[in-house]
C-alpha positions, 0 to 999 in steps of 0.5 A: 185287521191293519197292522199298525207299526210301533211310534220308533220305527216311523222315519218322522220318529227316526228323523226327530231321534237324529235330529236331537242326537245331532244337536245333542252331540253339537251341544257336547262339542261347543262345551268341550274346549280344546285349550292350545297345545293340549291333546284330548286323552280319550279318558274321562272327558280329558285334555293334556299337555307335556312340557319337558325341560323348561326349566332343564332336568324338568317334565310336567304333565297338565291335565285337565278336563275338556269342558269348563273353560268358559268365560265365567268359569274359575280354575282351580290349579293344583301343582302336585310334585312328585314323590321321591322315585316315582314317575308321573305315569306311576304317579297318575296311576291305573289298574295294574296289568301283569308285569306292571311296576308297584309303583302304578298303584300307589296313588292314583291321583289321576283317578282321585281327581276324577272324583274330586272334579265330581265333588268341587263343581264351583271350579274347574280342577286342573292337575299339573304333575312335577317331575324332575330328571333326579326323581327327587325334589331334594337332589334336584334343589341341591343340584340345580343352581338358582332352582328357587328362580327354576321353581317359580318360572315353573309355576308362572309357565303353567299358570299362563297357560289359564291367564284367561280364567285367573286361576287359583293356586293349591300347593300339594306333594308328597314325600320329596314333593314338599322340598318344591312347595317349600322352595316355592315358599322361598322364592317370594317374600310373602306367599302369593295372594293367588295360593288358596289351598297349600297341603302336606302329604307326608313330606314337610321335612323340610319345615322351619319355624323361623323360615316358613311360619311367619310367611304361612300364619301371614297367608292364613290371616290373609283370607278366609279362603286359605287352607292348609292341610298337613298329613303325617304317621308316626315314622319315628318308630319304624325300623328299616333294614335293622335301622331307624327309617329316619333320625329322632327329627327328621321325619314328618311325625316330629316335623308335623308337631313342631309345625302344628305347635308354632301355629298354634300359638297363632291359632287355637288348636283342637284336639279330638280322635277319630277313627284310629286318627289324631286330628288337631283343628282350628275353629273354622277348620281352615286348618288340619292336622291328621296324625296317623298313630303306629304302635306296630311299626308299620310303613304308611307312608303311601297309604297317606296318599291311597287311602283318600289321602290327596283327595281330603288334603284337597277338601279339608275344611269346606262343606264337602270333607268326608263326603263320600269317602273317608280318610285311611278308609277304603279307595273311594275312587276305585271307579275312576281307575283306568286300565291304562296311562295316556300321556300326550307326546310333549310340546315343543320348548318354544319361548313365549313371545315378547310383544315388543319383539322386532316384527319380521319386516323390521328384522329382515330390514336389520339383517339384509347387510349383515355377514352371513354368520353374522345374520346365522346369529342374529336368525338364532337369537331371534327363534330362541328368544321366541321371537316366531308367530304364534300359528307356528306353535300349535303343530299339527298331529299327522298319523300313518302305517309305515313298515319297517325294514322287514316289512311289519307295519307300524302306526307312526303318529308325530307332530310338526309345524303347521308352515316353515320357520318364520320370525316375527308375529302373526301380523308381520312375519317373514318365512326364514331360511337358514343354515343347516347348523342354525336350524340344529341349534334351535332344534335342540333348543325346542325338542325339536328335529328335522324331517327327513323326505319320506316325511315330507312326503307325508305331510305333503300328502296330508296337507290342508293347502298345497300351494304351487311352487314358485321359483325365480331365475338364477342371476348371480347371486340374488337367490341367497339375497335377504331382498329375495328371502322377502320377495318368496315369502310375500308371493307365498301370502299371497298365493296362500290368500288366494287359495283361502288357507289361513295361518295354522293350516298343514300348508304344503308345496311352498318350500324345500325340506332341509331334511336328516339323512344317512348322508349326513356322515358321509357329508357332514360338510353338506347340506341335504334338501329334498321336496318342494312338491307339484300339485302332483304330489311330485318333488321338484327336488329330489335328495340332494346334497351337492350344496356346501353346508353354508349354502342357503337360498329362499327356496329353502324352509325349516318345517320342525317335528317334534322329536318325540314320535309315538310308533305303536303307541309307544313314545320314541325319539326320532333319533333313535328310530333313524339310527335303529337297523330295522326300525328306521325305514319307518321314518325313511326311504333310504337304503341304511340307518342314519348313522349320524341324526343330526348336523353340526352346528359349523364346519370348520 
């Protein structure tokens, strides 16, 4: 009898088996939206982006899922200000490992996001986490000067980063976090008609009658899609360390009645209990109120947030509120955990453009006469301003095993400018030489550092395009001229469109690295230049610095790295791996650590 073989195992069968797996996987891919400047996680479908001191003192965390950004897809943005003390690590949360903080399982609003993005399917739901160096709202509004203007370049820096989609606002923090939303409050007249949804968890101690219920009853009457969300307990009875853990009027239990009572003279109020809770409502309950009584004293002030707390303050009031979990019940996100938090290396601190910015070639022209340290700071103003095309702000992730000084190897994974430092747009736009003391100050200005030659090595090695070098003839000196910066960069163009790369490609082979070295402090008043690869992969240039430090020719190029590396996984600045004794042959072929990272900015 002929045996006959199952369907699965025919190749037809197995062909038509790839061939849906493939369009499947190609369909994922076409939905999955990389947003510029955001990392893929490798968690729950995610995307992030880390912006770091703009404004000083400040670190945000954007996340946001990898799909959903269409053209007719709406996003929902919540600012959520952290805690007094807390981190965005431990803020976002995981699963806690042995020696871990407390701190990571307190809240979990990354996990509790994970649920709402199951939940509100109408919106795609971004999550921005504020932080600052105080680790305190509070502290850092009382000692940051003009911090009312800080908080609302804050909020229009990640909200441009969604223009495209028109995004809604949700104001929302926790403990010290109500100090940014009410600073956000202050810094408008009226609260701004994108603000949909704006929520308390335990943290409006700052409320004013005077000060913020006009502004919020004149919100609330705006729109039938504004919310407003105010969690409290009964702080007023918890001893401390043998003392009252806050004054007779200034927790948020006596806070939360007195904000409850203004509105209520605007809005009708209703009274009712519910699972050991008191909640006051209005008749459409846009507005909510959830007193959480305590007879025994207890501290409930994180539970607010674990117990599904961040997750009503962001569905009071719509068709989905306690849908699948309840408030102060049991974590209804527990399957959202992960095991670990991934934050993305942050972004360079490059200014956005201005459109009516000077085109590079109307830059060149205006600075071809001027003095060299007049033109230092004209090339300085230009850069800071963010007066640099937009294909150089998108760096390129390069990774690589490199072994330290005693030869255990590393995984090295660092970002850097996809060309040199150029001036202008991506339509007209000039390649810039500078000074090594130029290029520090904007290095510092950006987050940014320079590479050092194993590095440029590397990304030699790792290039999309790699151009032959093209040098010109000393004559007098015509080499440090304006005219001849002009002239390399157009022979650059033109060799780049006739290999066919394209702007924003890793290009390589066009420039000579003004690299970090230990030679540095033994020289400060040098310039140190390596590279300008051959196609062999050879430098024309070895380390050189035989050049005083105000020498510059067309041959030389500022390629920035971010100055935040991961090794292992671990984020660590560039600096302090060049200074470490072991730890520095990662990132370098010389002999000794880099006692001095950087240049400085003149010689006198």
């Amino acid at each position: 009898m002929k045996s006959i073989s199952p369907p699965w195992k025919s190749p037809r069968f197995l062909f038509r088996i790839a061939v849906v797996f493939l369009l499947v996987c190609g369909h994922a891919a076409l939905r999955a939206q990389m947003l510029p400047g955001f990392r893929a996680s490798g968690q729950s479908d995610e995307q992030q982006m880390i912006i770091e001191n703009s404004p000083p003192g400040t670190r945000m965390l954007i996340n946001a899922p990898l799909n959903g950004f269409g053209r007719d897809n709406r996003v929902l943005l919540i600012l959520y200000a952290l805690p007094n003390g807390n981190t965005i690590e431990q803020t976002f949360g995981k699963n806690p490992g042995e020696g871990d903080d407390w701190h990571y399982d307190i809240q979990h609003i990354g996990s509790q996001t994970r649920f709402l993005r199951n939940v509100i399917t109408d919106r795609t739901v971004v999550v921005a986490y504020l932080e600052n160096n105080r680790k305190s709202w509070p502290v850092w509004s009382a000692n940051t000067p003009g911090c009312l203007e800080e908080v609302k370049k804050m909020v229009g820096e990640i909200t441009s980063l969604f223009a495209p989609w028109n995004p809604e606002l949700a104001l929302n923090g926790h403990s010290g976090g109500g100090r940014f939303i009410f600073n956000y409050l202050d810094a408008y007249e009226q609260i701004p008609g994108n603000v949909v949804r704006i929520a308390f968890l335990d943290s409006n101690y700052g409320w004013e009658d005077d000060r913020y219920g006009p502004k919020i009853v004149s919100w609330l009457r705006s729109g039938k899609n504004r919310y407003l969300c105010t969690l409290a307990y009964n702080d007023s009875v918890v001893i401390y360390n043998g003392k009252p853990l806050v004054s007779p009027e200034g927790g948020t239990w006596y806070r939360s009645g007195v904000m409850k009572d203004y509105l209520a003279r605007s809005f009708r109020l209703k009274k009712r209990e519910r699972d050991s809770l008191v909640w006051f409502s209005s008749a459409d309950r846009r507005i909510e109120f959830i007193f959480k009584p305590n007879p025994e004293g207890k501290i409930f002030h994180t539970q607010q947030v674990e117990f599904n707390g961040f997750i009503h303050s962001m569905l009071s009031g719509t068709r989905d509120e306690r849908k699948g979990y309840r408030y102060f019940g049991g974590r209804a996100y527990r399957g959202f955990i992960s095991d670990t938090v991934v934050i993305p290396i942050r972004r360079l601190n490059i200014p956005p453009r201005n459109p009516a910015a000077e085109t590079g070639s109307e830059f060149m022209k205006r600075i071809c006469d001027l003095s060299r340290e007049e033109r230092e700071e004209e090339i300085y103003n230009a850069a800071a301003s963010g007066n640099i095309p937009a294909f150089l702000r998108e760096t390129v992730t390069l990774k690589g095993v490199f072994n330290d000084l005693n030869g255990t190897p590393h995984i090295l994974e660092y970002e850097v400018m996809p060309d040199y430092l150029a001036i202008g747009s991506d339509e007209d736009f000039c390649r810039i030489p500078m000074t090594p003391g130029t290029a520090q100050r904007l290095a510092d200005l950006f987050g940014a550092s320079l590479l050092t030659a194993k590095l440029s090595d590397h990304i030699w090695s790792k290039a999309e395009v790699k151009l032959e070098p093209f040098f010109y003839r000393p004559v007098g000196n015509a080499n440090e001229l304006v005219t001849k910066f002009e002239e390399h960069n157009a022979q650059i163009e033109m060799q780049l469109a006739e290999a066919g790369g394209k702007h924003g490609q890793l290009v390589a082979g066009i420039k000579k690295d003004v690299i970090l070295s230990s030679r540095i402090a033994d020289r400060p008043d040098r310039v140190v230049i390596y590279g300008w690869h051959h196609p062999d992969g050879s430098p024309i240039q070895p380390v050189y610095s035989g050049h005083i430090w105000w020498y510059v020719d067309y041959s030389h190029g500022i390629r920035f790295m971010n100055t935040q590396v991961l090794v292992d996984g671990r984020p660590v600045k560039i600096s302090d791996l060049l200074n470490d004794p072991v730890l520095f042959r990662i990132v370098s072929d010389e002999e000794k650590p880099a006692e001095r990272s950087f240049y400085p900015e003149n010689i006198d």
